[in-house]
N, C-alpha and C positions, 0 to 999 in steps of 0.2 A: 242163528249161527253167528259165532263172535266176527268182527274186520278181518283178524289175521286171518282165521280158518277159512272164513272166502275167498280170501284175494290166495292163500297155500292152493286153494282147490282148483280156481282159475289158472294159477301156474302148472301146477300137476297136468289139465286136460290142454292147456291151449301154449305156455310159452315157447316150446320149438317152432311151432309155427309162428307165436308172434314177432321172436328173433329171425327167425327169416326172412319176414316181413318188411320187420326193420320200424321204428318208433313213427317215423315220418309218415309210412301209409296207415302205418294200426291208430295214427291221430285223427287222418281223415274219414276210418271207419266210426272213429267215433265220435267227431263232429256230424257223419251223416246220421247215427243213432240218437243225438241231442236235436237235430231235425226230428226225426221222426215222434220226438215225444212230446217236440213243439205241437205236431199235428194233431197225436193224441189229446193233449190238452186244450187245444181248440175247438175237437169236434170226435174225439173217441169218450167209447165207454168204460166206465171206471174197469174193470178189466185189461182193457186195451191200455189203458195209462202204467198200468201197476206192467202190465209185461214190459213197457219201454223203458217206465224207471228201471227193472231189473237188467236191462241191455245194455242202457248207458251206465249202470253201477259197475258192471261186469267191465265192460270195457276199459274205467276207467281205473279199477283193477290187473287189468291188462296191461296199462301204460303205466303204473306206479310199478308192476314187475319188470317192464325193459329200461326203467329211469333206474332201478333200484333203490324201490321208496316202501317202507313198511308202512303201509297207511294208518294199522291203530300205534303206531309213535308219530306222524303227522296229525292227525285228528287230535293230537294232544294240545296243540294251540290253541283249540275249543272249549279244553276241559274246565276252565274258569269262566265258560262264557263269553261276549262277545269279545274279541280280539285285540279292540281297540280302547274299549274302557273296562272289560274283564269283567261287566254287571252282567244282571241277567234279571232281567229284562235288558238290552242294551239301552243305556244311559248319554251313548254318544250326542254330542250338538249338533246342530246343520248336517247332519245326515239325513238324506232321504230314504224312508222307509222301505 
């Protein structure tokens, strides 16, 4: 599925509710969801990881719709690679990896 048509589909099923919400607590749902995939990746099974990835993606899908942020035109600062020296592999100095 392309970015737009996820993040259209995440607005279609869930932004009434997440404007009701309001950005402030739909951030804390999904800083508890970047927990939970902490967990996964400490000590879940590759299943387990892959459904958290998909929860915190979702979500943060969620919050690009009440920011009013089209994600694949954000993700375009990527599109040359790293952001900072534009290689790829990134070629940055005194970065840590």
């Amino acid at each position: 599925m392309e970015i737009r048509a996820f993040q259209e589909l995440i607005a279609r099923t869930y932004l009434e509710k997440d404007r009701a919400r309001g950005a402030p607590a739909t951030f804390m749902w999904f800083v508890e969801e970047v927990g939970e995939l902490a967990t996964a990746l400490r000590e879940g099974t590759k299943e387990e990881r892959a459904s958290e990835f998909a929860d915190v993606y979702a979500w943060l899908m969620t919050l690009a719709n009440l920011a009013e942020v089209d994600m694949e035109e954000a993700l375009k600062k990527y599109s040359s690679g790293c952001c900072g020296c534009g290689t790829v592999p990134c070629s940055c100095v005194g970065v840590k990896p």
